[in-house]
Rosetta silent file (secondary structure, phi, psi, omega in degrees, C-alpha in Angstrom):
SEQUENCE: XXXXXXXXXXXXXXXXXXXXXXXXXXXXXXXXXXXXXXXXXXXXXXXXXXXXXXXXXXXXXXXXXXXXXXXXXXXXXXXXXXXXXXXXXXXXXXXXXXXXXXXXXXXXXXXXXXXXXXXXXXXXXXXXXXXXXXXXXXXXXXXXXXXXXXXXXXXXXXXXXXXXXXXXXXXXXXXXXXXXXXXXXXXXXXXXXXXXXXXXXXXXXXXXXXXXXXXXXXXXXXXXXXXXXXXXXXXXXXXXXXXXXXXXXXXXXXXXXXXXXXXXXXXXXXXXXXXXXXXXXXXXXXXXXXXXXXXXXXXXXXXXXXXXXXXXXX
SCORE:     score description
SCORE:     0.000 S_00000001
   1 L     0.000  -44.782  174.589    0.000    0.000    0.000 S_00000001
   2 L  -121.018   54.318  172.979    2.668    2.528    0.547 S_00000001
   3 L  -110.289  -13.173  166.407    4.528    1.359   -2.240 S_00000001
   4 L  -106.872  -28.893 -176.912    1.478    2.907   -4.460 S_00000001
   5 H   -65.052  -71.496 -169.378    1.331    5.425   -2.270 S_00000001
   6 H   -83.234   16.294  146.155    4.486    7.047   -2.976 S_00000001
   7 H   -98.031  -11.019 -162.301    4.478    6.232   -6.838 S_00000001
   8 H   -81.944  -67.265 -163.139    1.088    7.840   -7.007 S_00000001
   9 H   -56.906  -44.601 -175.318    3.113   11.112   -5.058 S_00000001
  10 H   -46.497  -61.973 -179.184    5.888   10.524   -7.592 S_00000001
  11 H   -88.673    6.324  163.072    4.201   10.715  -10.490 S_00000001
  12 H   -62.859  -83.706 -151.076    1.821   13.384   -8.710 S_00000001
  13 H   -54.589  -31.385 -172.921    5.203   15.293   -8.305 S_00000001
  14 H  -104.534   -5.070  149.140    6.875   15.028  -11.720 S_00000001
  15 H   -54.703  -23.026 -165.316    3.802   15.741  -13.303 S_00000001
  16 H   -83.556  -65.551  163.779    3.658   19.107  -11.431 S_00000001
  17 H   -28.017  -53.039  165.697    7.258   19.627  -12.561 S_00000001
  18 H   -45.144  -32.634 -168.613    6.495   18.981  -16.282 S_00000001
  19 H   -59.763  -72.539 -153.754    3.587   21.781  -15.652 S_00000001
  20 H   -55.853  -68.544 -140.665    6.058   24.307  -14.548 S_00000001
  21 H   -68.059  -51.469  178.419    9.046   23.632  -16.953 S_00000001
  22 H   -66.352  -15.663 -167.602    6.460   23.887  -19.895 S_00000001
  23 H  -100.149   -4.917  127.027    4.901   26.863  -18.902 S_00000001
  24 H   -12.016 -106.648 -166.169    9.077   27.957  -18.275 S_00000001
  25 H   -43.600  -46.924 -175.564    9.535   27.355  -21.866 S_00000001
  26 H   -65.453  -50.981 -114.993    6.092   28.609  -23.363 S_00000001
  27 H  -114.595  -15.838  173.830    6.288   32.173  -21.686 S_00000001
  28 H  -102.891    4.965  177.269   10.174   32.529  -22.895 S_00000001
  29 H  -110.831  -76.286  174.755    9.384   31.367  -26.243 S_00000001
  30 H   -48.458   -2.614 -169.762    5.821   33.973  -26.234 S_00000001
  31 H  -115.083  -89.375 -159.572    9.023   36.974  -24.707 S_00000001
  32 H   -17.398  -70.044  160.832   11.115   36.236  -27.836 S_00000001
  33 H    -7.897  -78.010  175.022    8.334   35.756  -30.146 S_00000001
  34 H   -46.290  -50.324  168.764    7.178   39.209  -29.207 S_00000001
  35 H   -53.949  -28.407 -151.239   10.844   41.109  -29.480 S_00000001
  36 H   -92.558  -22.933 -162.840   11.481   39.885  -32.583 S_00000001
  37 H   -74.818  -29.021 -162.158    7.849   40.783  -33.597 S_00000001
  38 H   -94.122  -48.171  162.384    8.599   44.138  -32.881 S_00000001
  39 H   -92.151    5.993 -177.187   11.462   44.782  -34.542 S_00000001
  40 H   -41.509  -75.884  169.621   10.292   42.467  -37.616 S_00000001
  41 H   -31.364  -49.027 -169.564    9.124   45.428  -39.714 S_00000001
  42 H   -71.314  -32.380 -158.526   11.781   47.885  -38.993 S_00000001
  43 H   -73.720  -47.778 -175.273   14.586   45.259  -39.572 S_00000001
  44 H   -49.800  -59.165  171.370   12.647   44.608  -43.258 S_00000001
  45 L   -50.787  -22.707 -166.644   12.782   48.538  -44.321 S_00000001
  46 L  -161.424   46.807 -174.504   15.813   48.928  -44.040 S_00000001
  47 L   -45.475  -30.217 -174.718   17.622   45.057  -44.314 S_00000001
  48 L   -67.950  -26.000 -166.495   21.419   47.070  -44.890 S_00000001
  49 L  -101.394    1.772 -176.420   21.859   47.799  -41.321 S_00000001
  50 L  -138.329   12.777  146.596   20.692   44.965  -39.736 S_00000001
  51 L  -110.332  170.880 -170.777   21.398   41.864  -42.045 S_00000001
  52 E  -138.149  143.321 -173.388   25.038   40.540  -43.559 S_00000001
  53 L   -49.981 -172.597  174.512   26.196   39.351  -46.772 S_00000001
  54 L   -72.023  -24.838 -140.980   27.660   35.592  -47.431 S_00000001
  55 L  -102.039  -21.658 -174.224   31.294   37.086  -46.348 S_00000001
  56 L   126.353   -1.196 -151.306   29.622   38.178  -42.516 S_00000001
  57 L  -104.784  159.596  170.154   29.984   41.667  -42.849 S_00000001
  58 E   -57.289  126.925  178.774   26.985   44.478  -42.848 S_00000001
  59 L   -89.254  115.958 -170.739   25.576   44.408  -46.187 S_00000001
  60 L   -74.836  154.661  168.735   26.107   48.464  -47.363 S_00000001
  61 L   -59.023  -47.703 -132.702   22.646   50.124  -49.144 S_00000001
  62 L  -100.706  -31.129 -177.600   24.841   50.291  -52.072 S_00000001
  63 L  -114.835   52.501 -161.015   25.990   46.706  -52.388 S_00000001
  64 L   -97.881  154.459 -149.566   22.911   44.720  -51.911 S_00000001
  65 L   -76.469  134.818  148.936   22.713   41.294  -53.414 S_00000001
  66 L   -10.777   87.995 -177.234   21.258   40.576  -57.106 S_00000001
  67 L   -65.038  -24.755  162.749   17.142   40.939  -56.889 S_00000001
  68 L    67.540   70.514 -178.575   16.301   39.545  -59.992 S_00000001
  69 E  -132.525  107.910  168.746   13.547   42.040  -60.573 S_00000001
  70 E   -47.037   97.582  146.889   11.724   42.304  -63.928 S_00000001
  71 E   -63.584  118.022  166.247   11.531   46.184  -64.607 S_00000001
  72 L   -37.984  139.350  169.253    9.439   47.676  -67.167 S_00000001
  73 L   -64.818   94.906  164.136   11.939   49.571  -69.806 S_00000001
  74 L     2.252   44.005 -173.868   11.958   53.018  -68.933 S_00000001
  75 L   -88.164 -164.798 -141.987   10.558   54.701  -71.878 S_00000001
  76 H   -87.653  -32.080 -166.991    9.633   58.324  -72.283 S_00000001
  77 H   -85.071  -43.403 -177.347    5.218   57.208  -72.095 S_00000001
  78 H   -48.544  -48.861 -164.346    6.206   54.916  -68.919 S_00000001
  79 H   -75.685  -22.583  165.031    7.894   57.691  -67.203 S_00000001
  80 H   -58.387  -42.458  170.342    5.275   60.355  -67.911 S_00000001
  81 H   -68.487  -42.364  160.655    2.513   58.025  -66.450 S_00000001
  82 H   -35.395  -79.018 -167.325    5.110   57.578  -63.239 S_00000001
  83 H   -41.987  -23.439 -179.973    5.154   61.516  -63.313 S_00000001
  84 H  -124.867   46.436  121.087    1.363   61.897  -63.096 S_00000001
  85 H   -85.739  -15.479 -135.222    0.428   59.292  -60.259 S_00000001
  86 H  -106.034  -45.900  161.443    3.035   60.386  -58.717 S_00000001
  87 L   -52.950  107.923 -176.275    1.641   64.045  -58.355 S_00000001
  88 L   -47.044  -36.488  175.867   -0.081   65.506  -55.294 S_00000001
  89 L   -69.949   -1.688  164.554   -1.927   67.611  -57.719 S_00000001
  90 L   -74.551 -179.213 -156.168   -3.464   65.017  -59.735 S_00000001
  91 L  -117.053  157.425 -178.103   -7.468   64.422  -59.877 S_00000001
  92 H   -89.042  -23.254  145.015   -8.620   60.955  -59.245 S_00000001
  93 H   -54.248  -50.990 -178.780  -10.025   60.655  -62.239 S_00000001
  94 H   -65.122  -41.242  174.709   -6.672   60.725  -64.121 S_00000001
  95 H   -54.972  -66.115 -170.678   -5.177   58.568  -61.082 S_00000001
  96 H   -48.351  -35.026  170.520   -7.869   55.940  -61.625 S_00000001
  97 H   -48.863  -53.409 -143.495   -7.066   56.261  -65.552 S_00000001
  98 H  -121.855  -16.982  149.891   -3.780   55.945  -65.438 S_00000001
  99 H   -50.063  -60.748 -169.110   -3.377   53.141  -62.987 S_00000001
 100 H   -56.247  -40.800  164.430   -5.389   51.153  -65.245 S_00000001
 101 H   -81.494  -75.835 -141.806   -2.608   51.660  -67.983 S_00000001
 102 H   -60.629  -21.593  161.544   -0.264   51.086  -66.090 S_00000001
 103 H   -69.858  -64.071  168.462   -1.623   47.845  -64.703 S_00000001
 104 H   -34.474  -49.492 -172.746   -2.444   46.519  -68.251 S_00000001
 105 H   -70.096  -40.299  149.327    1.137   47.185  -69.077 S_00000001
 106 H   -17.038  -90.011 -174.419    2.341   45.474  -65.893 S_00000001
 107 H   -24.019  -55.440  176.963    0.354   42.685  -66.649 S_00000001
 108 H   -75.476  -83.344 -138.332    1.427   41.927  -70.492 S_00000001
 109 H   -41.923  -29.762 -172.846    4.977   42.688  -69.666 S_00000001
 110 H   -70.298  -43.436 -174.613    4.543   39.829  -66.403 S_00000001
 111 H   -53.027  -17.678 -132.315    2.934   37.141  -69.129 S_00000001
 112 H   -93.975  -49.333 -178.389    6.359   37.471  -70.920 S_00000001
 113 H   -60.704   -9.929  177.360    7.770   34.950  -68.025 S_00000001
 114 L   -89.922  148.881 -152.685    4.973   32.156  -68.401 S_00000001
 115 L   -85.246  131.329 -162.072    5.835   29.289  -70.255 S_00000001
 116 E  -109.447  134.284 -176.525    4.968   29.644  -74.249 S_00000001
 117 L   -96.051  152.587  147.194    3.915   26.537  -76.730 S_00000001
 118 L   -94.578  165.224  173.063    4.154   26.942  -80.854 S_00000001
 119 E  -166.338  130.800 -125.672    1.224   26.949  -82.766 S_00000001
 120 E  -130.724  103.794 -174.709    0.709   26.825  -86.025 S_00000001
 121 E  -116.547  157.451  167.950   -2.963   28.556  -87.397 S_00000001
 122 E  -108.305  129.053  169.461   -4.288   28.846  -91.336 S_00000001
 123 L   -55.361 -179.396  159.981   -5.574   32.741  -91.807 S_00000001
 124 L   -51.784  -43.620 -172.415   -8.752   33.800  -93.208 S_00000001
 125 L  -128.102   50.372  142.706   -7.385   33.439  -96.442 S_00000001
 126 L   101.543  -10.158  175.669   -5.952   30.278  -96.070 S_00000001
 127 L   -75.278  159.393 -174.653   -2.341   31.071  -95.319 S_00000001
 128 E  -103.265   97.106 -178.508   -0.272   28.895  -92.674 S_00000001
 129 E  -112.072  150.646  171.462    1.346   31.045  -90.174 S_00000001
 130 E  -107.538  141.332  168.883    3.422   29.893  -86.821 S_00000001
 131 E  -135.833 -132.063  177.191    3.208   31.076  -83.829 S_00000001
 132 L  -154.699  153.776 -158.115    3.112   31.029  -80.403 S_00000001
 133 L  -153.291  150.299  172.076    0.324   30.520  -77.593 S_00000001
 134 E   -87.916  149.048 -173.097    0.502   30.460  -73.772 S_00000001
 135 L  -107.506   44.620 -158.994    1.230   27.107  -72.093 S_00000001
 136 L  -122.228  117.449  173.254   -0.088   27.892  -68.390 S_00000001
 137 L   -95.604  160.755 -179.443   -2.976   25.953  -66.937 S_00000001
 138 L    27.308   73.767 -174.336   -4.871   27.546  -64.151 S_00000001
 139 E   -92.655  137.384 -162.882   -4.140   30.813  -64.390 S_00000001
 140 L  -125.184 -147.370 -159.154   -5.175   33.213  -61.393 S_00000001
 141 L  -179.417  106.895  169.597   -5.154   36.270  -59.930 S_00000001
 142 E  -136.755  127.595 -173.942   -4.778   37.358  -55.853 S_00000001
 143 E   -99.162  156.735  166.077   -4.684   40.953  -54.685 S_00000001
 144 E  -114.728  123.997 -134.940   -3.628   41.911  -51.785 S_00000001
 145 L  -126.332  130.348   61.357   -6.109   44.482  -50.471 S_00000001
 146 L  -117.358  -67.386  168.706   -6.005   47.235  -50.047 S_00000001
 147 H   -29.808  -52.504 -150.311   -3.231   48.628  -52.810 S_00000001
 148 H   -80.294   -2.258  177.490   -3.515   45.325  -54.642 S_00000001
 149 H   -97.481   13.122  165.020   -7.082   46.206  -55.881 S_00000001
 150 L   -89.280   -8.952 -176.299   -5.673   48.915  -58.290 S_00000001
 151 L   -90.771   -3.750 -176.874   -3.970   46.502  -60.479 S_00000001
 152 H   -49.956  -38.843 -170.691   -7.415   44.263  -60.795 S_00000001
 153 H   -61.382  -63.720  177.804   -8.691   46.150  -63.470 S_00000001
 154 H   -84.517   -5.511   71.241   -6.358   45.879  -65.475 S_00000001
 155 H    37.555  -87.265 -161.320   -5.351   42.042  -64.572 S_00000001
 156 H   -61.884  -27.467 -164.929   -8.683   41.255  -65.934 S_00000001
 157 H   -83.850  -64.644 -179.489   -8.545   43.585  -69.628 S_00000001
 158 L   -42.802  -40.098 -116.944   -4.932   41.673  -70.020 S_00000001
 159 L   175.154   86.184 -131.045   -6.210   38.127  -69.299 S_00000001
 160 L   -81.259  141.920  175.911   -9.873   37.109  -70.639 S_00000001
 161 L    43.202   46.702  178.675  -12.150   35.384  -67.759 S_00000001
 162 L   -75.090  130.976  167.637   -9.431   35.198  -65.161 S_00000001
 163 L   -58.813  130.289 -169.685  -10.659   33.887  -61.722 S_00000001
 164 L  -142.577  113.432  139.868   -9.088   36.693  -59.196 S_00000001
 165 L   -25.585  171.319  147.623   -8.766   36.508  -55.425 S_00000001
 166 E   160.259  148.284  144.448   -7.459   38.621  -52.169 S_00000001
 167 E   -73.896  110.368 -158.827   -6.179   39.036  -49.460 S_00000001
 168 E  -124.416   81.549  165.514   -7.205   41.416  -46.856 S_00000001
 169 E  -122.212  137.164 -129.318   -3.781   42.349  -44.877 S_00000001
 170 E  -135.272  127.031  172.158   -4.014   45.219  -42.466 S_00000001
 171 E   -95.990  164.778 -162.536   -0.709   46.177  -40.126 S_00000001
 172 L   -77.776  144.118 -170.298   -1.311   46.120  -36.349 S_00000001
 173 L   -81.509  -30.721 -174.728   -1.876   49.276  -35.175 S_00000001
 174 L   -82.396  -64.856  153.525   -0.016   49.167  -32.336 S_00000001
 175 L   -33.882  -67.338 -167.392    3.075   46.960  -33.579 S_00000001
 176 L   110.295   -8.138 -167.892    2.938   47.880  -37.574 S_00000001
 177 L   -76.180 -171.829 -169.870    3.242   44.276  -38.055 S_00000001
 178 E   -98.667  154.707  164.161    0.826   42.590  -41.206 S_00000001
 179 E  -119.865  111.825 -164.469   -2.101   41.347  -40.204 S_00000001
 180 E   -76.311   99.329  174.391   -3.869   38.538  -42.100 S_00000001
 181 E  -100.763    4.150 -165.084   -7.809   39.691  -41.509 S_00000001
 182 E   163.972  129.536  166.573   -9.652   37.614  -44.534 S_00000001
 183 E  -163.172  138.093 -174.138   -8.764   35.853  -47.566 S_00000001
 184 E  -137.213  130.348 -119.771  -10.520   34.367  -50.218 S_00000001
 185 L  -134.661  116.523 -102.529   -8.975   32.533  -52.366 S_00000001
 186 L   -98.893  174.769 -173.127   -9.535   31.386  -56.210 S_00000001
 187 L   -78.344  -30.917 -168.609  -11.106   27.762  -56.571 S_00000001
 188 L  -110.196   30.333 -170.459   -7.716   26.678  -57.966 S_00000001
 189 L  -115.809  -23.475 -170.369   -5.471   28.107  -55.347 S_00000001
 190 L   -72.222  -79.018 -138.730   -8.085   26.169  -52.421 S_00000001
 191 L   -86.062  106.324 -179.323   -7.900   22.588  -53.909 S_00000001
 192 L   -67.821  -35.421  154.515   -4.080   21.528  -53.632 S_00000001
 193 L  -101.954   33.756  166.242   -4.114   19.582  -56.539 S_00000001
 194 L  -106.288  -27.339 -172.032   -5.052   22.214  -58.982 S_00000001
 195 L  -100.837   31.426  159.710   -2.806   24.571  -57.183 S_00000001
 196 L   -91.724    1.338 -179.120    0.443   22.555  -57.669 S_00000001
 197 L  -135.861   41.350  156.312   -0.296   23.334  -61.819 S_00000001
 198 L  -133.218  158.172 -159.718   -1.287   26.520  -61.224 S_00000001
 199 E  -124.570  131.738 -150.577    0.243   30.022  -61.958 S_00000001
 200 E  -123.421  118.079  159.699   -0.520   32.856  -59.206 S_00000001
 201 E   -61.828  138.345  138.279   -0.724   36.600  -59.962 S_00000001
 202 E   -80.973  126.732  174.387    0.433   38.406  -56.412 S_00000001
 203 E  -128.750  116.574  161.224   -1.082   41.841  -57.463 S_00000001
 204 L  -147.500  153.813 -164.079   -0.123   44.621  -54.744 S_00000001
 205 L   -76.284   -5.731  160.584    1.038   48.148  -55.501 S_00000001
 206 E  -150.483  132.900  167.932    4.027   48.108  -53.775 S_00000001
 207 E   -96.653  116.482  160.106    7.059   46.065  -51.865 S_00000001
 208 L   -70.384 -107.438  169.905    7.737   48.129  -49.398 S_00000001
 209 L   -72.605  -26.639 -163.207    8.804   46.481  -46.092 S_00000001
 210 L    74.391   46.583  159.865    7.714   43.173  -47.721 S_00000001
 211 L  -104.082  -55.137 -168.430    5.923   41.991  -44.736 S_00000001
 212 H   -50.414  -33.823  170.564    2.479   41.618  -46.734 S_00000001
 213 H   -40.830  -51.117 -178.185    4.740   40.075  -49.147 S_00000001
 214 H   -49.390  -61.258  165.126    6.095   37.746  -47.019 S_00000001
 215 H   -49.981  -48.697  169.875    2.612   36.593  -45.934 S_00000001
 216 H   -81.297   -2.332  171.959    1.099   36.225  -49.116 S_00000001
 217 H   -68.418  -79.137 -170.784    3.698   34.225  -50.479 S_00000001
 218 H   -22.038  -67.321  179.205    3.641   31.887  -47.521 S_00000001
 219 H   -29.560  -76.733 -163.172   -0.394   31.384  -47.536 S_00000001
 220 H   -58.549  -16.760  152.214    0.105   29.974  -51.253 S_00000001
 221 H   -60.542  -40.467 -153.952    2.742   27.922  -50.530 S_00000001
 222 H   -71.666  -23.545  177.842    0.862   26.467  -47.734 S_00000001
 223 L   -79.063   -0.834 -175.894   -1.661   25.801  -50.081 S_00000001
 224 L    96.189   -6.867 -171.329    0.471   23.807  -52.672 S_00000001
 225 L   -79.033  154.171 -174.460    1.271   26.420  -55.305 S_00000001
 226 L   -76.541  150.915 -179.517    4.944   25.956  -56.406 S_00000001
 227 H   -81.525  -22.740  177.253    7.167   28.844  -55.514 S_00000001
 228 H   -68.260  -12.280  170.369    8.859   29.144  -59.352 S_00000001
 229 H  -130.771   61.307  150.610    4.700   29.872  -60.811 S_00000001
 230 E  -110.074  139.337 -178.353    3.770   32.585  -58.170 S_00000001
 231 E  -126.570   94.214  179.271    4.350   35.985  -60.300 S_00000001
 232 L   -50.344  163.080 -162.530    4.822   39.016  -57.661 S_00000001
 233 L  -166.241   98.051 -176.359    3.266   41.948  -60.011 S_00000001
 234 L  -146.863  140.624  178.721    3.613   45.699  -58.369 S_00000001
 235 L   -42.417  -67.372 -162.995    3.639   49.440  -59.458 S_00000001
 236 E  -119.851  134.980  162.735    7.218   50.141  -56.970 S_00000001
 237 E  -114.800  125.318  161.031    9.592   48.261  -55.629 S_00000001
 238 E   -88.533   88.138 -156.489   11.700   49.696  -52.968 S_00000001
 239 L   -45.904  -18.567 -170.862   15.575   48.755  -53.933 S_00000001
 240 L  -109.494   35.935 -162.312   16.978   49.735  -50.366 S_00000001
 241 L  -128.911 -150.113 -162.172   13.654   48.217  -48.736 S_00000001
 242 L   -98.832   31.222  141.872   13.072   44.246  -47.785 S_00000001
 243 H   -26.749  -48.932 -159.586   12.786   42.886  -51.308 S_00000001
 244 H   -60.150  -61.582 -165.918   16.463   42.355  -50.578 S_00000001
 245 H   -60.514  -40.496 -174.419   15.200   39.666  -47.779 S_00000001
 246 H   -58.965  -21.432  167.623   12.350   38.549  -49.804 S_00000001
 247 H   -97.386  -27.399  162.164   14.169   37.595  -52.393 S_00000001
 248 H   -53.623  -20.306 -179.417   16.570   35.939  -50.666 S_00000001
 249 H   -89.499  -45.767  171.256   14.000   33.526  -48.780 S_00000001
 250 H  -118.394   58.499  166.614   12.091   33.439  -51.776 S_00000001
 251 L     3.299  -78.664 -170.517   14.382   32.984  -54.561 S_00000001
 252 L   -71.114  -12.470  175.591   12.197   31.577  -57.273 S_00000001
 253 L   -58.326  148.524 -151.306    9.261   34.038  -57.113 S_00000001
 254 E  -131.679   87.294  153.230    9.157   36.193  -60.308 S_00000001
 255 E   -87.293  153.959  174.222    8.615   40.180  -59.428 S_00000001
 256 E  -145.452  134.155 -153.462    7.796   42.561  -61.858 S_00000001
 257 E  -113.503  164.571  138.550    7.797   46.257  -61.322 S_00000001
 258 L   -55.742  -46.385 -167.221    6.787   49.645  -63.035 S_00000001
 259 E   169.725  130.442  178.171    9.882   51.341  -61.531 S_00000001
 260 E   -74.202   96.808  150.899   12.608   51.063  -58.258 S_00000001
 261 E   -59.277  150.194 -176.457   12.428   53.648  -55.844 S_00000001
 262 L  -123.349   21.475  145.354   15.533   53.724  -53.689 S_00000001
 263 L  -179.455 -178.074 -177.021   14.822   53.655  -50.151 S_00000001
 264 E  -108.276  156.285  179.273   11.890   53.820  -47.064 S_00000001
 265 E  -139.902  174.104  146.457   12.209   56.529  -44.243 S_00000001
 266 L   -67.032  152.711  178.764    9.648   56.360  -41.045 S_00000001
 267 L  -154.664 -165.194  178.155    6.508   58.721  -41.317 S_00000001
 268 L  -154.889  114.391  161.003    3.514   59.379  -39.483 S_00000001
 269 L   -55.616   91.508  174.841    0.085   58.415  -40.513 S_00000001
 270 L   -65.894  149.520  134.928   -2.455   61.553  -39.248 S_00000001
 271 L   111.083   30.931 -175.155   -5.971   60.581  -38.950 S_00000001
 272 L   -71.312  176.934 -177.504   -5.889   56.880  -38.135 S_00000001
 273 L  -110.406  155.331 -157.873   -8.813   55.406  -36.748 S_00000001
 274 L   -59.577  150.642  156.728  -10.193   55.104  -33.213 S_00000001
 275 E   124.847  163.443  149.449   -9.678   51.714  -31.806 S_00000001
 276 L    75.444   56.319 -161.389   -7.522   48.945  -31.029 S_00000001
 277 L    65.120   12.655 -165.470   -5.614   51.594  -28.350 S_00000001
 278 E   -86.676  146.194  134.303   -5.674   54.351  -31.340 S_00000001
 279 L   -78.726  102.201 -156.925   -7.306   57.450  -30.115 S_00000001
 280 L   -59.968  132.088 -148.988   -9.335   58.872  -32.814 S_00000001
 281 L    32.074   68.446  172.905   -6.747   60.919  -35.099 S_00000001
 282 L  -109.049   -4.137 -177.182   -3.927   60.229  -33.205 S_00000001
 283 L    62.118  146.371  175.042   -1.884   58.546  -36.327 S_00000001
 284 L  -131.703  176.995 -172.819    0.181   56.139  -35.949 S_00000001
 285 L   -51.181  171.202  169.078    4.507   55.225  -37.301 S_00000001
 286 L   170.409  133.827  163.264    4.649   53.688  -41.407 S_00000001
 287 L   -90.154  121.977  163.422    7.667   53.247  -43.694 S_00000001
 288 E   -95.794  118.589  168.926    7.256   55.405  -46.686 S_00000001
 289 E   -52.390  146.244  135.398    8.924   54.764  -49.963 S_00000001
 290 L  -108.293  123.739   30.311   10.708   57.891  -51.852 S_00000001
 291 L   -87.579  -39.527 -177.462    9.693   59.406  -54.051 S_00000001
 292 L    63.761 -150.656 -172.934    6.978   56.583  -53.899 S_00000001
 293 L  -142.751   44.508  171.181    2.798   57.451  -55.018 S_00000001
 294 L   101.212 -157.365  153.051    1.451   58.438  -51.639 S_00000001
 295 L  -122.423   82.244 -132.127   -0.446   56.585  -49.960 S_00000001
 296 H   -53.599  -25.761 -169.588   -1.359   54.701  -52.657 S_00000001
 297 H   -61.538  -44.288 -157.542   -3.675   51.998  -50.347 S_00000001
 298 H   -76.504  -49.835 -175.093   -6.512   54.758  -49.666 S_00000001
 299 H   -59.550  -46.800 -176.760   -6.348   55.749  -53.496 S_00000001
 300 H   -64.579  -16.206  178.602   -5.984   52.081  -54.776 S_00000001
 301 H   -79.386  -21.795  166.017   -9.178   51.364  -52.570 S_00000001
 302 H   -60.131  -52.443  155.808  -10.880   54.002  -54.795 S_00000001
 303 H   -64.621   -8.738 -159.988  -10.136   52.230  -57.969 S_00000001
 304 H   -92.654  -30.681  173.037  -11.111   49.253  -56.710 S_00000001
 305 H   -47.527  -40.909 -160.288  -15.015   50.639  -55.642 S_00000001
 306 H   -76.230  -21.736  168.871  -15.221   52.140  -59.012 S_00000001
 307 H   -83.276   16.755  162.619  -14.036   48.474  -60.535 S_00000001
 308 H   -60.404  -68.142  176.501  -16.739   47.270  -58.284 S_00000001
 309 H   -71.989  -12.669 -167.023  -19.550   49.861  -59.702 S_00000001
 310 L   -94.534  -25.609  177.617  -18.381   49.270  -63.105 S_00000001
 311 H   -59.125  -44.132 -134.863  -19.282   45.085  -62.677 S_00000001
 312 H  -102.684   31.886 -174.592  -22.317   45.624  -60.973 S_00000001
 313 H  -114.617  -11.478 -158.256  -23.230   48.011  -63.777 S_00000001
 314 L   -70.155    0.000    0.000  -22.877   45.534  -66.427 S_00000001
């Protein structure tokens, strides 16, 4: 009897032990978690001063590793379309206009990178010409919302009955960090084995920090799409911002840009909105690209009502 007794107490006792030591571990594992969470963002913006090259050394703004970033060519009608989003004084009609080209042009120039068949048609009048056709099955479309719902428009005019997505991520107010609040997701991005053959627009208007980046890559991995047929697809890239990291983690992803901006500062958002320890218009910190479009999410949410009203008009 008290030979049960005191394994009973024993295994009372190292159960108790087991308690403590895990809840030890969880609560110093949740205090990391949190630091690093904190400085995630800032570390992203600005990747020269706080990550190092292959040799060990602080990677200089100036010498940052090969990004492997499809640019549009710089011609004289790209940069003129640059010049008037880019302007506080433009009207939103012309922004909403001129987005829309610029997103079509995005769009064809990103198709360049998808894999192409021959194909060999007889004209109307009978001649035999060869050509070429796209070889991409289940081709999609996911915005990342807000910014990512100015490129929609034009997504869809490029790319006849495309199935299109989103993503709805929102930074923390208090942190800054992304927050994944909704996402709905094309039929052939859900169902893992259509999205291991399928080819993924990312459409958001800028890489900034890359933390929305970061996230929406990940979801679609998690989901089965391959990382070599997700095609990142954005107005700006910011060359001194965390692209740098983004590409390093995710190598095979295929961005394509409008034009490189060349670094992020800190700012201060006025008017943010009451809640979630916010005061109403007390603003809170954001990394701004320069020269950059603004604040391109509040605008791109503009095009996206009016490609909304223009569906439901149909």
């Amino acid at each position: 009897m008290s030979k049960n007794v005191g394994e009973a107490w024993r295994a009372s006792w190292i159960r108790s032990n087991n308690t403590v030591a895990i809840d030890l571990i969880s609560a110093h594992i949740r205090r990391q978690l949190e630091e690093r969470a904190n400085q995630f963002r800032q570390k992203l913006a600005i990747p020269h001063l706080y990550f190092t090259s292959d040799s060990r050394s602080s990677t200089p703004e100036s010498r940052l590793d090969n990004l492997d970033i499809k640019v549009l060519p710089q011609t004289n009608q790209l940069e003129g379309i640059f010049t008037i989003l880019r302007s506080r004084t433009t009207s939103k009609q012309d922004f909403v206009f001129f987005v829309d080209r610029l997103s079509a042009l995005l769009v064809e120039h990103a198709l360049e990178y998808l894999p192409h068949a021959p194909k060999t048609v007889t004209t109307p009048i009978g001649t035999v010409s060869y050509g070429q056709l796209l070889d991409a099955k289940n081709i999609c479309g996911v915005s990342i919302l807000r910014s990512g719902g100015a490129l929609e428009r034009g997504f869809r005019r490029v790319i006849n009955n495309v199935p299109v997505g989103s993503l709805l991520v929102q930074s923390d107010a208090k942190t800054g960090e992304p927050l994944l609040l909704h996402a709905m997701l094309p039929q052939c991005v859900k169902f893992r084995h259509l999205a291991e053959e399928s080819w993924v627009f990312l459409l958001d208007a800028q890489i900034g920090t890359a933390a929305a980046a970061f996230m929406a890559i990940r979801i679609l991995l998690d989901h089965g799409v391959r990382e070599d047929r997700i095609v990142f697809v954005a107005f700006l890239v910011a060359r001194g911002g965390g692209v740098s990291v983004l590409r390093r983690v995710f190598p095979q992803v295929t961005i394509v840009c409008g034009a490189l901006d060349d670094e992020m500062r800190e700012g201060w958002l006025e008017g943010y909105e009451e809640g979630d320890g916010n005061s109403a218009g007390s603003g809170r910190p954001v990394w701004v690209m320069q020269p950059g479009m603004g604040q391109i999410g509040t605008l791109g949410f503009l095009v996206l009502i009016v490609t909304v009203i223009n569906r439901l008009c149909r």
